[in-house]
C-alpha positions as CSV (number, residue, x, y, z in Angstrom):
1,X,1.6,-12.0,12.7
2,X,-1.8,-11.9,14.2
3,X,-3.4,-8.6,13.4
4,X,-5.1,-8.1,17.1
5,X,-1.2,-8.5,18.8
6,X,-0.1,-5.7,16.4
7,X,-0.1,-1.6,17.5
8,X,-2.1,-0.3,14.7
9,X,-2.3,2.8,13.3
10,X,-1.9,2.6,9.4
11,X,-1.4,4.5,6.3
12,X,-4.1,4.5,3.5
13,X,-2.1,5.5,0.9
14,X,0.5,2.9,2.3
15,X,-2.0,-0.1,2.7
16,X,-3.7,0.7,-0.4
17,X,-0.9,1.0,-2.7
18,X,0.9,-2.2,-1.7
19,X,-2.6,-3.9,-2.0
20,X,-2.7,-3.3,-5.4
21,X,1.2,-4.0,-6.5
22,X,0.7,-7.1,-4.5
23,X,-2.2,-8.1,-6.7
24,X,-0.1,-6.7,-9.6
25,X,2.6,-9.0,-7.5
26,X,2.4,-11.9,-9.9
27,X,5.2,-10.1,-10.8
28,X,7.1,-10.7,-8.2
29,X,5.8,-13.0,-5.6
30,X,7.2,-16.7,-6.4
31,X,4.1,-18.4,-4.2
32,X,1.3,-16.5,-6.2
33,X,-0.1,-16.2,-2.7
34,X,-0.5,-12.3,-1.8
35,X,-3.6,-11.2,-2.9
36,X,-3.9,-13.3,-6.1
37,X,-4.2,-16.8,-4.4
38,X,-6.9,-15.7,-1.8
39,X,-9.0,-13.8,-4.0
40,X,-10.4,-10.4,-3.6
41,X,-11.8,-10.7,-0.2
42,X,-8.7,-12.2,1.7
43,X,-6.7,-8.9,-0.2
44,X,-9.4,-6.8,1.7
45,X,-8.6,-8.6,4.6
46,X,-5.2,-8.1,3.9
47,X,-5.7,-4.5,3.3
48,X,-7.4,-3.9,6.3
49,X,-4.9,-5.4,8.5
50,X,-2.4,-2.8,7.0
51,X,-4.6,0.2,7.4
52,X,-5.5,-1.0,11.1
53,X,-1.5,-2.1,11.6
54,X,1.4,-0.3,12.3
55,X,2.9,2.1,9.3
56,X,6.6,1.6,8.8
57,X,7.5,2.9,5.9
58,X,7.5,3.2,1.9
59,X,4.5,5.0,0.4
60,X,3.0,1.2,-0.2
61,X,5.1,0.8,-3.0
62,X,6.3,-2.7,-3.9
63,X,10.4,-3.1,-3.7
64,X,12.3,-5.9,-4.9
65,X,15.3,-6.7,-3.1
66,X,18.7,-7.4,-3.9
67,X,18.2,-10.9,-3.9
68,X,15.3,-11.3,-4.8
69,X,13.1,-10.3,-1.9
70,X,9.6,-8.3,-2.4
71,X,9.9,-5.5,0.2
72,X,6.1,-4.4,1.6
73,X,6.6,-3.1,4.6
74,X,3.8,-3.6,6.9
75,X,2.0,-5.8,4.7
76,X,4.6,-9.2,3.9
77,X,4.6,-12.3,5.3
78,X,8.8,-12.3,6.1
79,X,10.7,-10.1,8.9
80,X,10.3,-6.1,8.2
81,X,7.2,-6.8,5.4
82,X,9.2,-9.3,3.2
83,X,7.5,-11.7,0.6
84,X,10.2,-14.2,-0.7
85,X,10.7,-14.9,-4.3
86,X,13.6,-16.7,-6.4
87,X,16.7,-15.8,-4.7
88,X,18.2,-15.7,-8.3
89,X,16.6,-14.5,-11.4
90,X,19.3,-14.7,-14.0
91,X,17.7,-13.3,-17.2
92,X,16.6,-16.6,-19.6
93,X,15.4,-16.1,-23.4
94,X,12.8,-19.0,-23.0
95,X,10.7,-18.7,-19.9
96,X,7.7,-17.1,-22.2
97,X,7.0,-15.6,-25.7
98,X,7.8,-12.3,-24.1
99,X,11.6,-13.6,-21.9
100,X,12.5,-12.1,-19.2
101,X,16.2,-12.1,-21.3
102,X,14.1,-9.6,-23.5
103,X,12.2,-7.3,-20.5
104,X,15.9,-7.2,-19.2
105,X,17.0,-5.6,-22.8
106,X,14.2,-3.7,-23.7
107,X,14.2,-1.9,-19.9
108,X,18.0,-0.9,-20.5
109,X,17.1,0.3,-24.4
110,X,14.4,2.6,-22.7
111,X,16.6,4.0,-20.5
112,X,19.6,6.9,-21.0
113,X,23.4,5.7,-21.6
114,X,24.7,4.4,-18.9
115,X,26.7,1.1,-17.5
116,X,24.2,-1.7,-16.7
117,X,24.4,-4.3,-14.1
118,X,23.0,-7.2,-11.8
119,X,20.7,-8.0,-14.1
120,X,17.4,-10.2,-13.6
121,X,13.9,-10.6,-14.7
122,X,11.0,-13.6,-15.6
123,X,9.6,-14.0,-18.9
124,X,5.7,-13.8,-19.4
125,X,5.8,-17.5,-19.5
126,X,6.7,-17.6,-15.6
127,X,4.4,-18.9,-13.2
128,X,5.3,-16.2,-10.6
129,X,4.9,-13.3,-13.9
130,X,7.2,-11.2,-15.7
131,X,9.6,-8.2,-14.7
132,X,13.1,-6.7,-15.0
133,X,15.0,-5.4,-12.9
134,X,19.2,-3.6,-13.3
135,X,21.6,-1.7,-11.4
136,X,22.2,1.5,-13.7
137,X,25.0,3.9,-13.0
138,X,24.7,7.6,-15.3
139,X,28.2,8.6,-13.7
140,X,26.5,10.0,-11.0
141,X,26.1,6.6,-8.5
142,X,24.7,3.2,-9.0
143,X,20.5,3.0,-8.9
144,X,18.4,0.3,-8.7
145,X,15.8,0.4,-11.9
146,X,12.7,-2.7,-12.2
147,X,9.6,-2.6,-14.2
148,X,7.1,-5.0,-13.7
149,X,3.8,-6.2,-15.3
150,X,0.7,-7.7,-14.7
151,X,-3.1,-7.7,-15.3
152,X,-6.1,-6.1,-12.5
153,X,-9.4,-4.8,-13.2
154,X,-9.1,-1.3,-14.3
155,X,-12.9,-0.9,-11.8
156,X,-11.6,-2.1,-9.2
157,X,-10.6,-0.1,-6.1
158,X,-6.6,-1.6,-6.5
159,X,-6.6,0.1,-9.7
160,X,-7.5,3.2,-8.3
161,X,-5.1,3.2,-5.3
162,X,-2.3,2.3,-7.8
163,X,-2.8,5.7,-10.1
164,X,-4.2,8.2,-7.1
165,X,-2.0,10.7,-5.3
166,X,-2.3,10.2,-1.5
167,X,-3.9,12.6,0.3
168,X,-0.7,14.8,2.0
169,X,-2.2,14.8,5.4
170,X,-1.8,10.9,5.5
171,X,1.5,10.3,3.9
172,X,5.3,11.7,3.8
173,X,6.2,12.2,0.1
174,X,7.6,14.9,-2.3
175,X,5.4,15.3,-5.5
176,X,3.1,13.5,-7.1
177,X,0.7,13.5,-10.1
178,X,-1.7,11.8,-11.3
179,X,-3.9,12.1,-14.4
180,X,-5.6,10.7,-17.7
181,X,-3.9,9.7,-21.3
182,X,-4.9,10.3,-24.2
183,X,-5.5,6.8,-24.7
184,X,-7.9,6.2,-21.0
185,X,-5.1,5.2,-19.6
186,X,-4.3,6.6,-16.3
187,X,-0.8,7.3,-15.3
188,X,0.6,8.4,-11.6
189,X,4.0,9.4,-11.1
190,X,5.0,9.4,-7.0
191,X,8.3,10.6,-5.7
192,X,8.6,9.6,-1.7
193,X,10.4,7.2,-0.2
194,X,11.5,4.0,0.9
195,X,10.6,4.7,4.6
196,X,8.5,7.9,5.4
197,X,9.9,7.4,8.7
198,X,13.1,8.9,8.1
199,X,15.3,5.6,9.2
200,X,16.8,5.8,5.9
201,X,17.4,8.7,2.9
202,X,16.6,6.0,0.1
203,X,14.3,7.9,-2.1
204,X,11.3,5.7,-4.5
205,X,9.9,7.3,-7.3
206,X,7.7,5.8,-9.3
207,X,5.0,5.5,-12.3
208,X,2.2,3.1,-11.8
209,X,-0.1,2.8,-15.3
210,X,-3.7,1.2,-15.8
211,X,-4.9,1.1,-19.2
212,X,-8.6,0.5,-19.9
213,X,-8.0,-3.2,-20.8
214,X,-6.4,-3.7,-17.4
215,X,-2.9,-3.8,-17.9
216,X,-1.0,-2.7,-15.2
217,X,3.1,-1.5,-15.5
218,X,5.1,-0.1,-12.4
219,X,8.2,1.4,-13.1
220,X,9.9,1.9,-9.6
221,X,13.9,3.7,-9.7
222,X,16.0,4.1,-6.2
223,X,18.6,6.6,-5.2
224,X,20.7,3.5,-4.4
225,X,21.6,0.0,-5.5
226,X,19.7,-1.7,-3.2
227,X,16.3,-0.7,-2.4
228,X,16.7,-1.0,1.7
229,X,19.6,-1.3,4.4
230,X,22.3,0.1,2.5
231,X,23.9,3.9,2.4
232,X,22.6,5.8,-0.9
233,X,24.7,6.2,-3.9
234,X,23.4,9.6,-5.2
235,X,20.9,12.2,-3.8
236,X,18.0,11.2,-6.3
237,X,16.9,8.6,-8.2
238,X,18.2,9.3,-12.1
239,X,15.2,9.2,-13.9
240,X,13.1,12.7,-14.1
241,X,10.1,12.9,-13.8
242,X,9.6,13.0,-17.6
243,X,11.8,10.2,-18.3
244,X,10.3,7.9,-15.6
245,X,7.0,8.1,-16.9
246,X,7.5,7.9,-20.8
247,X,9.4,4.3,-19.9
248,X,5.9,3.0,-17.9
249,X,3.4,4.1,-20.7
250,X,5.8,2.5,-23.0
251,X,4.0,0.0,-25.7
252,X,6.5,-2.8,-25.5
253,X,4.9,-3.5,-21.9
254,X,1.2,-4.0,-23.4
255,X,2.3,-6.0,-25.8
256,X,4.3,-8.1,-23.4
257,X,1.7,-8.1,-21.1
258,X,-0.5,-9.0,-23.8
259,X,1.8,-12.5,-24.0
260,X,0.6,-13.4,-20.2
261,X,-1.2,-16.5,-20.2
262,X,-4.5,-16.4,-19.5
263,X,-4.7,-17.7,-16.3
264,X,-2.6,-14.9,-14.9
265,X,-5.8,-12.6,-15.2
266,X,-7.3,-11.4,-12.2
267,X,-11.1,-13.4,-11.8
268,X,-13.4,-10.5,-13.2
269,X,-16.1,-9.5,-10.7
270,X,-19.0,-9.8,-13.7
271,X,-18.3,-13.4,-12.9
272,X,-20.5,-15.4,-10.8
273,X,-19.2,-16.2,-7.4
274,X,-18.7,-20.0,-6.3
275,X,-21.0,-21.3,-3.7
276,X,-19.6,-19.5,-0.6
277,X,-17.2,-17.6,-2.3
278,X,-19.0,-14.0,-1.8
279,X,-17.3,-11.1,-0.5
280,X,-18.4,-8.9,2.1
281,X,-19.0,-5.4,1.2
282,X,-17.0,-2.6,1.4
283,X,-17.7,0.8,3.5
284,X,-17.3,3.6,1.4
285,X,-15.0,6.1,3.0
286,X,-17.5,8.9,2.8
287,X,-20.0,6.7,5.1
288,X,-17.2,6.4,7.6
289,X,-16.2,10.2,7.4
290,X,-19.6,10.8,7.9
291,X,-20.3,9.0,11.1
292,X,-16.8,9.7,12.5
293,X,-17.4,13.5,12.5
294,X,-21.0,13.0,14.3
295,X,-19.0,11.1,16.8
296,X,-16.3,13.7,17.7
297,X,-17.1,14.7,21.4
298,X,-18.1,18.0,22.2
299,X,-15.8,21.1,22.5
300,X,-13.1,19.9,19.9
301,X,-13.6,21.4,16.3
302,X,-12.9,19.8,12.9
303,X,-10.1,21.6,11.5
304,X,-9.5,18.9,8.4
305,X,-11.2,15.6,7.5
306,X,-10.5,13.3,4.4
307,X,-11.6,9.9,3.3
308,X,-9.9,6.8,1.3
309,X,-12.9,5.5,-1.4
310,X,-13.3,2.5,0.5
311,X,-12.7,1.1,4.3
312,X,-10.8,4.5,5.7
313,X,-11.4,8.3,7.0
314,X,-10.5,10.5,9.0
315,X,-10.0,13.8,10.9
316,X,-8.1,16.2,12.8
317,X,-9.2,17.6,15.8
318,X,-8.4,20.9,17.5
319,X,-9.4,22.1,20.8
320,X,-7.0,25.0,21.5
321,X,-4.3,22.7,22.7
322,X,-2.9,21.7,19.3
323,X,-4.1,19.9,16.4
324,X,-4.6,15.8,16.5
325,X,-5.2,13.3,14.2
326,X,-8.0,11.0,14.6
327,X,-8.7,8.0,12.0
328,X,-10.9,5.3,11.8
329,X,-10.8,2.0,10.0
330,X,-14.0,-0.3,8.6
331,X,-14.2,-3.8,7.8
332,X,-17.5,-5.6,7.5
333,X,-18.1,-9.7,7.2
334,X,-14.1,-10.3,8.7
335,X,-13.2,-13.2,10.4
336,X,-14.5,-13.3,14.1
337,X,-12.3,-15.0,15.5
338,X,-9.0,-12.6,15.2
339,X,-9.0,-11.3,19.0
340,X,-6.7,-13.1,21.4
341,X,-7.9,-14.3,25.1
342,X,-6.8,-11.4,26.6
343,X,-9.7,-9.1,24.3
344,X,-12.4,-7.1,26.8
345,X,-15.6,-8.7,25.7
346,X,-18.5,-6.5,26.1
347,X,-21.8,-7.7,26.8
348,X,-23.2,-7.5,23.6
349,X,-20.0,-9.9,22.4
350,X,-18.0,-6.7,21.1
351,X,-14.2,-7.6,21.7
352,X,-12.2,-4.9,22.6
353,X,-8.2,-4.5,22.0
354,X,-6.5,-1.1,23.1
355,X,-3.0,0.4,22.9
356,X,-0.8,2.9,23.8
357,X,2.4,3.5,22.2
358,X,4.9,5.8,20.3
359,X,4.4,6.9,16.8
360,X,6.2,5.5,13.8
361,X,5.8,7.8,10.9
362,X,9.0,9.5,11.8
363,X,7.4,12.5,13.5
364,X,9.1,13.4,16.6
365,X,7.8,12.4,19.9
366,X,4.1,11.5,18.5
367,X,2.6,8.5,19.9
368,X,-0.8,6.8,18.9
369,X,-3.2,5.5,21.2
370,X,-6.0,2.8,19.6
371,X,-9.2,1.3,20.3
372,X,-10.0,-1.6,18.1
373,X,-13.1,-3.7,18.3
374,X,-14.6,-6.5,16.5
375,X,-18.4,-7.4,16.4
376,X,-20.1,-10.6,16.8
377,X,-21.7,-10.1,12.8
378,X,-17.6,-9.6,11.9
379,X,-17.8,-6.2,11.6
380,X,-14.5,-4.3,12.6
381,X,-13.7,-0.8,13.8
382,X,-10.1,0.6,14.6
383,X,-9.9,4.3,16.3
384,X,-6.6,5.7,16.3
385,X,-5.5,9.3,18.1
386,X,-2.5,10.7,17.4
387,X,-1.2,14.0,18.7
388,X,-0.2,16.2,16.1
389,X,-2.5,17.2,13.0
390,X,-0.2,13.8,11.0
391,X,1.7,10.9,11.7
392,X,4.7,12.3,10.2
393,X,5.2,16.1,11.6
394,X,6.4,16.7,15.1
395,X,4.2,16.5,17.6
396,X,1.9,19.1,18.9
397,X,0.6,18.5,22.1
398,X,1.8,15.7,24.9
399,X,-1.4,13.2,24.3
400,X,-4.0,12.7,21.5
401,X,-7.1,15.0,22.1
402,X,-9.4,12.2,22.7
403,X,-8.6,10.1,26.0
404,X,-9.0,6.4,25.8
405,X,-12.6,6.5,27.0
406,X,-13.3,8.9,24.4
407,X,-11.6,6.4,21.9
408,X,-13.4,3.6,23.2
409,X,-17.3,5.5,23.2
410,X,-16.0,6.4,19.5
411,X,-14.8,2.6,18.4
412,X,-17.8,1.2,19.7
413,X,-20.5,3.4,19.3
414,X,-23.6,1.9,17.4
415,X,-23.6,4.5,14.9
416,X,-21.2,2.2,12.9
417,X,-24.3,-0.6,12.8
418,X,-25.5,-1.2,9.7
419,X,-23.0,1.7,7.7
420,X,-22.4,-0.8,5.4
């Protein structure tokens, strides 16, 4: 779907965590297309599009559907965020030197007694890259259980959105944690859901791992056999906290991982670029921050602000009336030619997209209005108002605190020239 016909008002955590399970989506996604295909600066592209899109739902977290389908809401290529892959994958003991007959095994020997079913996985000799995936049942209701594996650049900004805790203003979750093993390794453990919006009580948890040598495992559990559409089975997922994490940090998964061929490894960025392959930079989020607070019009106070490490910031807003969100998006060297016909061109060749509409974090009667602009040079800027202090708690005033002019002065101010 064309990013400028889209309301857009995203989720860092959201974007930024699907952005990197999609690059870690080898695993998963048969036509290696995500972010692997297109390289780093189509994912940013990607990325971007989901933090300047609508937010639907899981905490970014990659779900593989009963039949095979790779759930990222907001951020797929199918209906409701879907990326296709094999609509079987009966478990085989020679599709690599690691099968996916033996990720299968090894993910039910890691896990407490119970009855196992529905299973599938890919070896590490699969083109699309290995996981595993059952139904387990403790007794206490059937639960959908996968582990997947891949390579990323333990540098990179993907790495670091797939083992940091989102900041709680931004995103709808229960607990999370995130810290450093013995080993450099780092290990986050998220429990949320599938949809922060409420349109369904499936609960994810999770436990993402990056080890120094770029090895990547997620472990994701549901409190139902199906990760979407269907009622749950029990009121949590069955793995605690505890147990959850000692199955991702696991060494069966580096050594299977370590099996990968080589040419399932993420191009390193100490490499030399092809001719015309070079990536535009990113913003860093404290440079956005930054410039979005010296924009906020006078006679509204800054009651919170926060930042992403790249591309994302933003703040809430207060001027006796009740609090409102207020976030900006930054993409520099993007395509220019995104903006439909129907675009406000300014005279400097600014295009200029606005919207009005309701909210869809799940917070009751909060709507989101957005400005969203794109430069001649490619650079982009999305302002987004909400009104109440987050997307996902009820609504505390009747508008946003900014008006659309407001929004508009904000989105295209020429502050944002040259923050790069």
């Amino acid at each position: 779907m064309p990013v400028d016909q889209r309301q857009q008002h995203d989720d860092p955590f959201e974007g930024r965590i699907g952005d990197a399970l999609r690059r870690a989506g080898d695993s998963f996604v048969a036509d290696g297309q995500a972010l692997v295909g297109g390289g780093a600066a189509r994912g940013r592209r990607l990325l971007f599009r989901r933090r300047a899109a609508v937010l639907g739902g899981v905490a970014g977290i990659a779900l593989v559907g009963v039949g095979g389908a790779l759930l990222l809401p907001g951020g797929g290529d199918g209906p409701d965020g879907t990326l296709t892959v094999a609509a079987s994958d009966a478990p085989r003991d020679d599709d690599g030197k690691v099968s996916g007959a033996d990720l299968v095994r090894t993910l039910k020997r890691l896990m407490p007694e119970g009855e196992f079913s529905e299973a599938q996985g890919r070896g590490t000799g699969a083109k699309e890259g290995p996981y595993a995936r059952v139904v387990y049942d403790d007794g206490k209701g059937a639960a959908a259980v996968q582990v997947g594996l891949s390579r990323i650049d333990p540098r990179s900004d993907e790495a670091l959105h797939a083992t940091q805790c989102p900041d709680t203003n931004q995103s709808n979750y229960d607990a999370c944690r995130s810290n450093k093993l013995e080993d450099g390794s780092t290990l986050m453990v998220h429990q949320g859901y599938t949809f922060a919006d409420g349109r369904e009580n499936t609960r994810l948890w999770l436990a993402n791992v990056v080890t120094p040598q770029g090895y990547f495992v997620t472990v994701s559990e549901w409190n139902s056999p199906i990760e979407k559409g269907a009622p749950v089975t029990r009121k949590a997922p069955p793995l605690p906290w505890s147990e959850l994490a000692e199955i991702a940090t696991h060494p069966y998964w580096v050594k299977a991982i370590e099996a990968m061929p080589d040419d399932r490894t993420e191009r390193s960025p100490s490499k030399d670029p092809s001719p015309g392959s070079a990536e535009p930079p990113l913003v860093g989020g404290e440079a956005i921050r930054t410039t979005l607070v010296g924009l906020v019009p006078k006679g509204l106070r800054v009651v919170l602000d926060g930042t992403g490490r790249t591309d994302f910031a933003y703040v809430v807003l207060d001027d006796g009336k009740g609090r409102s969100l207020v976030q900006a998006n930054v993409q520099l060297g993007g395509p220019t030619s995104l903006f439909g016909p129907d675009a406000e061109t300014l005279p400097d060749g600014t295009k200029v997209v606005t919207r009005q509409g309701p909210g869809e974090k799940g917070g009751k009667d909060v709507v989101v209005w957005t400005v969203d602009t794109l430069r001649p040079d490619g650079t982009r800027v999305t302002v987004s108002a909400f009104n109440s202090g987050a997307q996902h708690t009820t609504a505390t005033r009747d508008t946003p605190a900014l008006t659309m002019a407001q929004l508009k002065a904000v989105a295209t101010s020429d502050e944002w020239a040259g923050i790069g």
